[in-house]
N, C-alpha and C positions, 0 to 999 in steps of 0.2 A: 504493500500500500504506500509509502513512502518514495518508492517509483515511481507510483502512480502519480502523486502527487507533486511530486516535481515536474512530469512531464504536462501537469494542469498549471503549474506557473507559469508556462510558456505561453498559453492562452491569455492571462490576465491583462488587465483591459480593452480587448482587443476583441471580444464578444459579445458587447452589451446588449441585454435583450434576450441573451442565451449565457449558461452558466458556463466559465471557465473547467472541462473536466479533462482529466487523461485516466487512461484505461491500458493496462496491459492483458494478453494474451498470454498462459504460461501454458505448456504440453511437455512433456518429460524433463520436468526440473531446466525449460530452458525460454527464454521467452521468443514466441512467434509472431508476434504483434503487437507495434506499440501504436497508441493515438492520442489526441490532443484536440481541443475543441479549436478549430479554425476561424479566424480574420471574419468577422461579420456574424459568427453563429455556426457556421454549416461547414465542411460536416461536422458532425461531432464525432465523439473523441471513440465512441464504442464502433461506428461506421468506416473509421478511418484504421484502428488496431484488426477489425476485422477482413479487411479489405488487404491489410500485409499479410495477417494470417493467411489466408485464404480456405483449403482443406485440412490445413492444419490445425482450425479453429474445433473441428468435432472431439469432444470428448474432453477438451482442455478446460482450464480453470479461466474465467474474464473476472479481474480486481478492474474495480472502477472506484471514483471518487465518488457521486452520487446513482441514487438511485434508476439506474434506465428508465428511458421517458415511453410511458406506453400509451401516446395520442400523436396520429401519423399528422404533417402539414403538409402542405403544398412543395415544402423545402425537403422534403423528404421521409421515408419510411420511420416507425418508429424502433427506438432503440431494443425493446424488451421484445420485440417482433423480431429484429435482426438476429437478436442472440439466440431464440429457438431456434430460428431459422439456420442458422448455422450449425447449431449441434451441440455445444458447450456443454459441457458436466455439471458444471460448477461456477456459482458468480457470486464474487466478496464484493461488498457496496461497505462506502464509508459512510454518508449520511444520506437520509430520503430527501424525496423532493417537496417541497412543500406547495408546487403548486397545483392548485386541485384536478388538473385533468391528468396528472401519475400520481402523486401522494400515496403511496403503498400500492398502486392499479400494476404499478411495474413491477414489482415483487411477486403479486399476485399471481400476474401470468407466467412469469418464470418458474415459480414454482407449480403452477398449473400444470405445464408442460414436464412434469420432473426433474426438474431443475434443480440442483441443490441454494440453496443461497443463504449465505451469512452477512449480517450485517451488523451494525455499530462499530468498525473497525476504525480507529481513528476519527470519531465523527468528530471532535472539537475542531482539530485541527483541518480538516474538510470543511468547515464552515467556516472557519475562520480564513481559509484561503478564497472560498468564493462568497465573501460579507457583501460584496455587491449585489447578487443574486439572493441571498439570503434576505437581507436588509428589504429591497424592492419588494418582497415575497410579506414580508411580516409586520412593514414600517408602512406602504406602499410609497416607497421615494427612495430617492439614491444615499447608499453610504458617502458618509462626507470625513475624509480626513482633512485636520486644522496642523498646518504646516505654519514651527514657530522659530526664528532663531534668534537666541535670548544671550544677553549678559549673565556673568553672575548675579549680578542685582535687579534682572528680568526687565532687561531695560531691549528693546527693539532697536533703537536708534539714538544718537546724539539730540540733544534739547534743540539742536536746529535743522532735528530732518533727516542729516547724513546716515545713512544706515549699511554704505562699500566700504569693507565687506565685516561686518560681524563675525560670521564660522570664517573657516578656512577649506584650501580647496578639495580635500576632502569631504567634507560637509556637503559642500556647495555640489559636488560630481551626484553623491547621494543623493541628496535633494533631485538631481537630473531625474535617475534612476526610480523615482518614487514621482516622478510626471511621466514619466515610460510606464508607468503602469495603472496609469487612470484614463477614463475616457473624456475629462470636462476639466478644468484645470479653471478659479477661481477666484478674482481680486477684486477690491473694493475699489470704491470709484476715485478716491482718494491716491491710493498703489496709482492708479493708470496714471492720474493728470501728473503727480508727481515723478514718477520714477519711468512712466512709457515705457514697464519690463514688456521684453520677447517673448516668454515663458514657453520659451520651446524646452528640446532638448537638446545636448549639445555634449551628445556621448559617442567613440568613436561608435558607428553599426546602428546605434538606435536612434540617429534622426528620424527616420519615416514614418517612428513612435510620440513624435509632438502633438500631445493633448490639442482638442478643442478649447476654446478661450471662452469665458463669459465672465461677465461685468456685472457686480452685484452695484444698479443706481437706480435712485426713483425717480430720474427721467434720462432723456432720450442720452443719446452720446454721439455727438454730431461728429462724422469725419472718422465714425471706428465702424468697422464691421461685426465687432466682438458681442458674442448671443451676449443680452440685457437679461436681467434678470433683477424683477422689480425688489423684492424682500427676500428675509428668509425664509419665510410661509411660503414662496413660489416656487421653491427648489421642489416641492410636491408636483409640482407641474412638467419638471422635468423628466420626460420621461425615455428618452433615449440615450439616457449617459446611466450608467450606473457605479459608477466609480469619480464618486468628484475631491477632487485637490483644491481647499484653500488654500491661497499662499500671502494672503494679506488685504489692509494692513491690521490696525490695533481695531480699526471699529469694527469693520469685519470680522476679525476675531472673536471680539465680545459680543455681538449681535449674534451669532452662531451658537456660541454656547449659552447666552443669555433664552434661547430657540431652543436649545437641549437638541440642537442636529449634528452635534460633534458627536463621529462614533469614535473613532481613532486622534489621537493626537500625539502628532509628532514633537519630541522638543530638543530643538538643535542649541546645545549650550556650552558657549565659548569659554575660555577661561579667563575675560578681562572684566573690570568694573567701568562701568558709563557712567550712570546717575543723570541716563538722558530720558527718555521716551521710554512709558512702562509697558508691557506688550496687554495688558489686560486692564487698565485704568478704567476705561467706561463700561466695565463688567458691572461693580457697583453693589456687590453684593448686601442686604442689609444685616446680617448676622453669620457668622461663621457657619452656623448650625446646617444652612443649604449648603455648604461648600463640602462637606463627609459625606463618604461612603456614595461618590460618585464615580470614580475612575480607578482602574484597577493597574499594580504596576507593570508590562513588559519586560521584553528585554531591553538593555539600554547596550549599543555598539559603540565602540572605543574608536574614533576617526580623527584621531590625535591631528591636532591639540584639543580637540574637539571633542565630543561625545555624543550620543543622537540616546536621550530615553524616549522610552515608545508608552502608551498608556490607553487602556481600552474604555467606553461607554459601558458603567455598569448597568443595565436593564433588565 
C-alpha cells in the first residue's frame, strides 16, 4: 500500500474533480501493473495498472488507494467493473469513497463477484493524501492550505512593507513544490497591488505545474485576468479546483481562519527577529479560550536555516 500511495502522489493536483489514486497489480510476489490517476481525471489509476497488467491481471492481488468507483460515465467504464472483468483474486482498498454513487456499491460488487477484498489498510494516511477529494466530498468546497513565512516574532514583513526574502532559498524552492501540487493558488488583493507576485513555479521539470491564480477582492481588478473571488464564503462556489494554496497577505490570512476554511497550515519560520508586520494581527481573537484545541501538530522539515512546521484542521 505505500507503493501504492506514492505512485497516487504523482496524480496530486493535477485531477480535480476526480481523486488522486495509484493502484498496483501484484501476481507471484512481483508487480504487473502499476497506475496512477491521470492529468484531468481519466484514466484512472485501477484502468491504467490494469491495462500494463494485461492477462496477467487474473488471479492477482489489485492494492489500491480508494475504494473502486462502481458508477460507469461517459469518460469511461467503471473501476469495480474492470476488476471483475479482469479476473483479480484479490483487492486491498485503503479508504472508501464517500461519494454516494460507490460508497461501499464498489466493494459490494467485488465481492459479489468472489472477490476477496480487505480494507482499512492505511486509511488515514489515504485520506490525508487525497484531502482535496475528501474535503469537497464532506465540507462541499475545496481544501485550502494557508501558506505562512514568519519571523521568530511572527512578524511577515518589515513595518514598511518589505517582506524579500524572509525564508531562505530552501524554503522558498519548497514553497514552489507545495504550488506544484495545488490546482488554484491564492492572494489577497492587497499581495497583488503591492508585490504583482508571478506565483508560478519555478522548479527545474515542474513549470507546466503553475497553479491557476485567483484574487480574493470585493470588487473588480481592472487590467488582471486573475479568477476574483469575492469573500471567503465564495471559495464554496469554487468548484473546479480542489486543492487551493493561500499565499497571502496578513488579511487574507486572518479572514481564512477567522472562516474556519484553513484545513492545513503551512508555517515557514526563519531564524531572524523583525518586530515588523504581525502575520495574524486582524485575527483579533477575543479570548484565548477559541484559540485551543484547534490544530493539531505535523511534521515540521528542517530546510536550514529555515524550518517549515506543518499543522492540521482539527474537525
Amino acid at each position: 500500500m505505500g507503493a501504492a500511495l506514492a505512485l497516487a502522489q504523482r496524480g496530486v493536483g493535477t485531477t480535480a474533480g476526480n481523486p488522486p489514486v495509484g493502484c498496483l497489480i501484484v501476481a507471484g510476489g512481483r508487480i504487473v501493473g502499476r497506475g496512477w490517476t491521470q492529468p484531468g481525471g481519466r484514466p484512472h489509476a485501477e484502468a491504467m495498472a490494469l491495462a500494463e497488467a494485461g492477462p496477467a491481471a487474473r488471479g492477482a492481488t489489485a492494492i489500491v488507494t480508494l475504494e473502486p468507483c462502481a458508477h460507469e460515465s461517459p469518460r469511461g467504464p467503471d473501476c469495480a467493473g474492470s476488476l471483475v472483468a479482469a479476473g483479480v483474486a484479490r483487492v486491498v482498498v485503503a479508504a472508501g469513497d464517500p461519494d454516494p454513487r460507490t460508497d461501499g456499491k464498489g466493494v459490494a460488487r467485488l465481492r459479489a463477484a468472489g472477490i476477496e477484498v480487505v480494507t482499512g489498510v492505511r486509511t488515514a494516511e489515504a485520506e490525508a493524501m487525497m484531502a482535496g477529494f475528501f474535503t469537497r466530498r464532506r465540507l462541499g468546497r475545496p481544501h485550502v492550505t494557508l501558506k505562512l513565512a514568519v519571523s521568530l516574532d511572527g512578524s511577515i514583513a518589515l513595518a514598511s512593507g518589505v517582506s524579500r526574502w524572509i525564508t531562505g532559498a530552501r524554503a522558498r524552492a519548497h514553497g514552489h513544490l507545495e504550488r506544484a501540487r495545488c490546482d488554484l493558488i491564492l492572494v489577497g488583493r492587497g499581495t497583488l497591488d503591492a508585490d504583482a507576485p508571478s506565483l508560478d513555479v519555478r522548479l527545474p521539470g515542474l513549470a507546466d505545474r503553475s497553479p491557476r491564480i485567483a484574487v480574493m477582492s470585493a470588487t473588480e481588478i481592472p487590467g488582471n485576468d486573475a479568477r476574483r473571488i469575492a469573500s471567503p464564503a465564495a471559495l464554496a462556489a469554487v468548484t473546479d479546483a480542489d486543492l487551493v494554496l493561500a499565499e497571502g497577505g496578513a488579511v487574507l490570512a486572518a479572514s481564512l481562519i477567522a472562516a474556519d476554511l484553513v484545513d492545513r497550515l503551512l508555517l515557514y519560520r526563519a531564524p531572524i527577529l523583525v518586530g515588523g508586520r504581525p502575520a495574524l494581527a486582524a485575527l483579533g481573537l477575543p479570548d484565548l479560550a477559541a484559540a485551543h484545541g484547534r490544530w493539531r501538530a505535523g511534521p515540521v522539515i528542517d530546510l536550514a536555516p529555515d524550518r517549515l512546521e506543518t499543522y492540521t484542521r482539527i474537525r
